[in-house]
C-alpha positions as CSV (number, residue, x, y, z in Angstrom):
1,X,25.2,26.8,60.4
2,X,26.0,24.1,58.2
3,X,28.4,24.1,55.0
4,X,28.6,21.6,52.2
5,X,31.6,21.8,50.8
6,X,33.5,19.1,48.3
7,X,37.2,19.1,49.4
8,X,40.0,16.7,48.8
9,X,40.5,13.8,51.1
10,X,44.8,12.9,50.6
11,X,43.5,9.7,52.5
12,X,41.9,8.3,49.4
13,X,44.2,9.6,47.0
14,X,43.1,12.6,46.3
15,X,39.5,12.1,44.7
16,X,36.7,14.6,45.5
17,X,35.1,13.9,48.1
18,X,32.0,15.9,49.7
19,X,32.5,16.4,53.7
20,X,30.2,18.3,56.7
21,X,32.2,21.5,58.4
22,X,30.2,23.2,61.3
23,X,30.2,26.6,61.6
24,X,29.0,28.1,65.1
25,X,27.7,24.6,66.0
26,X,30.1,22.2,67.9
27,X,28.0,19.1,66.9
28,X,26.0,17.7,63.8
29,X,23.8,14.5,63.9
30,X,25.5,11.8,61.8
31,X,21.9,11.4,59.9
32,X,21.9,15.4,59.0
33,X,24.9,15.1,57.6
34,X,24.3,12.1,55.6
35,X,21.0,13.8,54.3
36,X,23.1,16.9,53.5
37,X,26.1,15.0,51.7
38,X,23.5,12.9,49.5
39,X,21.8,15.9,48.4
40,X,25.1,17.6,47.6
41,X,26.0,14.3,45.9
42,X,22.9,14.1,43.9
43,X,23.0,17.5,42.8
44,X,26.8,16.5,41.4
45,X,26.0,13.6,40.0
46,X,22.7,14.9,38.3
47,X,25.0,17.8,37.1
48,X,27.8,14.8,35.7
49,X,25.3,12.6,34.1
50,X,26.2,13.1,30.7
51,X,29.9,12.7,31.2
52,X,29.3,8.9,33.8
53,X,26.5,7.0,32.9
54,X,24.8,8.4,29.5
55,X,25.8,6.5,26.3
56,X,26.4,9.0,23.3
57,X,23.3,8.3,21.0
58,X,24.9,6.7,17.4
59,X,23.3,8.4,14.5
60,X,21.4,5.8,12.4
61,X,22.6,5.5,8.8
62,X,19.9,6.3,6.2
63,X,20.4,4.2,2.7
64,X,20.2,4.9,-0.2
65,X,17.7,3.5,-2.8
66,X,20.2,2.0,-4.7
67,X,21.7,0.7,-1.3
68,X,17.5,-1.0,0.3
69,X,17.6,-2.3,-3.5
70,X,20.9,-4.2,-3.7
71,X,20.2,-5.3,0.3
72,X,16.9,-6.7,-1.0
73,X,18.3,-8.5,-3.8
74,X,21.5,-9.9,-1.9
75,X,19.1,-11.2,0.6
76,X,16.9,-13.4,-2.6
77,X,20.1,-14.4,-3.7
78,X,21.3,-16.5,-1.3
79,X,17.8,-17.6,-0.4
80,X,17.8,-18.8,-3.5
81,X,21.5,-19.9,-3.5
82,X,21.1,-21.5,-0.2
83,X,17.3,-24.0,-2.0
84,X,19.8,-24.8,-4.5
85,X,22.8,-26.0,-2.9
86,X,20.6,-28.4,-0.7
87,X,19.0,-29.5,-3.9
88,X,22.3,-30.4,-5.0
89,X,24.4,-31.7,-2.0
90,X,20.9,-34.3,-1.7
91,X,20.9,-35.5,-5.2
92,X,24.8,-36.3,-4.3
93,X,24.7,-37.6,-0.8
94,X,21.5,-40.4,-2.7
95,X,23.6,-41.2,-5.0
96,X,26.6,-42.2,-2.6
97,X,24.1,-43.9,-0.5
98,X,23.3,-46.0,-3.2
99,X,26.1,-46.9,-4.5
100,X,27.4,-48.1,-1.4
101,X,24.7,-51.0,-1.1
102,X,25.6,-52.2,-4.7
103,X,23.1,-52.3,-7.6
104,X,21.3,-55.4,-8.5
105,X,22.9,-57.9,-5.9
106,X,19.6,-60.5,-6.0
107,X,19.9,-60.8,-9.8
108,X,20.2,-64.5,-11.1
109,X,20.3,-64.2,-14.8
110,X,21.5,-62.2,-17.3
111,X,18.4,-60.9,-18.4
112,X,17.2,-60.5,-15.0
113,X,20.7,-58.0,-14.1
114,X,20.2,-55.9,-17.6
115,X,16.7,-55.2,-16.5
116,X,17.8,-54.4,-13.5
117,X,20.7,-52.4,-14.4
118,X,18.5,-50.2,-16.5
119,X,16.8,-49.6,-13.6
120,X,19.2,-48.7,-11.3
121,X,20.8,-46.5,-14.5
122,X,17.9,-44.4,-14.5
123,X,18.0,-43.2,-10.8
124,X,21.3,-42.5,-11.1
125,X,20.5,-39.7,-14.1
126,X,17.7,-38.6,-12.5
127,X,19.7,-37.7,-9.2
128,X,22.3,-36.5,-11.8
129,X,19.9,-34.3,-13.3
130,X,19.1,-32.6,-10.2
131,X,22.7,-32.1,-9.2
132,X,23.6,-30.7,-12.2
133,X,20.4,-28.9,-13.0
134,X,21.4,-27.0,-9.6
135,X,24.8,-26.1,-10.0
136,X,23.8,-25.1,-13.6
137,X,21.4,-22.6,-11.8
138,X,24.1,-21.4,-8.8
139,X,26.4,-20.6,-11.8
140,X,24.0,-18.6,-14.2
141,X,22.6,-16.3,-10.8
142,X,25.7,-14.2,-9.8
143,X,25.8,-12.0,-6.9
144,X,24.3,-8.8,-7.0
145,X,26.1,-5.9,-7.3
146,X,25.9,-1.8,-6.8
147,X,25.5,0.2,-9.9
148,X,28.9,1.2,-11.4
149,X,30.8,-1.4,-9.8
150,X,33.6,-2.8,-11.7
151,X,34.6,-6.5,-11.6
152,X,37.0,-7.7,-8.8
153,X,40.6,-8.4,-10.6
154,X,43.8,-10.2,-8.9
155,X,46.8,-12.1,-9.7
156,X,45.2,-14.5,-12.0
157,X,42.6,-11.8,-13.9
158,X,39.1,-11.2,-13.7
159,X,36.8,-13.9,-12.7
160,X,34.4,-15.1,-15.0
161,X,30.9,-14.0,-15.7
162,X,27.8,-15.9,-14.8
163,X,27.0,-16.6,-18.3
164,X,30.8,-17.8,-19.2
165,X,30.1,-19.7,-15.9
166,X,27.3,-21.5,-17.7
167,X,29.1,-22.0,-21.0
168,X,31.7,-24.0,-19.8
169,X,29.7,-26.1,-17.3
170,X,27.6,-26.9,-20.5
171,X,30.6,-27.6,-22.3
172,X,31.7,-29.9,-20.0
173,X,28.5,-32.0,-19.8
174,X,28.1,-32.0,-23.5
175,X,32.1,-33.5,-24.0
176,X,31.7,-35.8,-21.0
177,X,28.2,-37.1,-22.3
178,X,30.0,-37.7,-25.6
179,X,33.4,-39.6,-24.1
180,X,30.4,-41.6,-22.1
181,X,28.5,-43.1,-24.9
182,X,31.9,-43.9,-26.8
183,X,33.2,-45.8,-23.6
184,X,30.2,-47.7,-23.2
185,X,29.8,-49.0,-26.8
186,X,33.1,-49.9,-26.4
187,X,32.9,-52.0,-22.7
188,X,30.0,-53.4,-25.2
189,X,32.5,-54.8,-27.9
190,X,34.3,-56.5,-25.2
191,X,31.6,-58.9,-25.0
192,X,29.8,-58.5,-28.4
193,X,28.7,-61.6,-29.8
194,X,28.1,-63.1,-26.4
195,X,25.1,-62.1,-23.7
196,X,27.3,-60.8,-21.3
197,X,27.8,-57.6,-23.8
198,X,24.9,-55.7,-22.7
199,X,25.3,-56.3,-19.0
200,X,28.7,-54.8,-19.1
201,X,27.6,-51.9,-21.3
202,X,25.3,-51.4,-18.8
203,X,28.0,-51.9,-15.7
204,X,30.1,-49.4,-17.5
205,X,27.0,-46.9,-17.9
206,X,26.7,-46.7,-14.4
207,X,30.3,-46.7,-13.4
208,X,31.1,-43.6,-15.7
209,X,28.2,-41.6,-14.8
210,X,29.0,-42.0,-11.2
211,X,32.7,-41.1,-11.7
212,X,31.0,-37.9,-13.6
213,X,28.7,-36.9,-11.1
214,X,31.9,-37.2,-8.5
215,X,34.0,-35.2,-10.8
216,X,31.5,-32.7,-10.9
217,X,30.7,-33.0,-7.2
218,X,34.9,-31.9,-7.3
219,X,35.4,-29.3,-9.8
220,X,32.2,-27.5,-8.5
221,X,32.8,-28.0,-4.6
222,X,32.7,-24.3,-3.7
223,X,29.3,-23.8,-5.0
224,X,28.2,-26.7,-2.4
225,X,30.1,-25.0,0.3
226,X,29.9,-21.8,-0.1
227,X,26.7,-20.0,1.2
């Protein structure tokens, strides 16, 4: 007769190990008891499956409505967010381009460069426009939040709302605009009398708003990197 029995083995440091003892028979076939000791193995094993091999099944989460609706919303947001800050960051990275080639270099009068320059001036506002009309929009559409939830504080106080957001940045462009038009009429005096004083109005035009759109490109940086 043939046991199966799982006893220690002290040469493998103790671990469990199932071994073939004869009873009555002086000899076993080494493939009987391999047939034996896998069956007595698989019965063990089958028996241990939940505690070797089986991974604990993780409960899925259910969400709220309120949560599916805030998901759904965070999700057009920075779609939105993300249109807006490549409208942007283009209008800029244009304007750069162009400024590095120069404006007007093939000009050979003076009535030839102030046509020229009024050219050139209007691409620059209209890549200005876009820029600004951008941020404007990234600034009035803030992140959505959960119903209830209070506004983050720190060190400093509570950040701005979107629409104070919009106020200032409209403030801004509104004083800027202003400073602007007073520079340039007065690069034009500089000149006046002569035909040189519209050319360097014009110069001036286009030197300010580029400093503007730079400034701008600076104080509003983290709505161009941040996704």
């Amino acid at each position: 007769m043939v046991v199966v029995t799982a006893v220690p083995d002290t040469r493998l440091n103790g671990s469990g190990l199932v071994s073939c003892e004869t009873a009555g028979v002086t000899e076993i076939s080494t493939s009987h008891c391999a047939r034996l000791l896998g069956s007595a193995a698989a019965v063990l094993l089958f028996g241990m499956g939940p505690l070797l091999g089986q991974t604990p099944v993780a409960r899925r989460k259910i969400l709220t409505p309120e949560q599916v609706q805030f998901q759904a919303q965070a999700a057009q947001w920075r779609q939105r967010r993300n249109t807006l800050r490549d409208q942007a960051q283009a209008a800029l990275d244009a304007e750069v381009a162009r400024e590095k080639t120069g404006d007007c270099p093939d000009a050979t009068s003076t009535v030839g460069e102030e046509e020229c320059l009024g050219a050139e001036i209007a691409k620059t506002k209209e890549n200005y426009a876009t820029f600004a009309g951008a941020i404007r929009a990234m600034l009035a559409s803030p992140y959505p939040t959960m119903p209830g939830q209070q506004p983050v504080t720190g060190p400093t106080g509570t950040p701005p709302t979107a629409s104070e957001n919009v106020v200032e940045f409209d403030r801004l462009e509104a004083e800027s605009k202003l400073y602007r038009e007073h520079a340039v009429a007065a690069a034009h005096n500089q000149f006046k009398g002569g035909t040189e004083a519209p050319v360097f109005a014009d110069e001036a035009e286009q030197k300010l708003l580029r400093l503007h759109f730079q400034e701008m490109a600076f104080v509003y940086g983290e709505e161009l990197s941040n996704p």
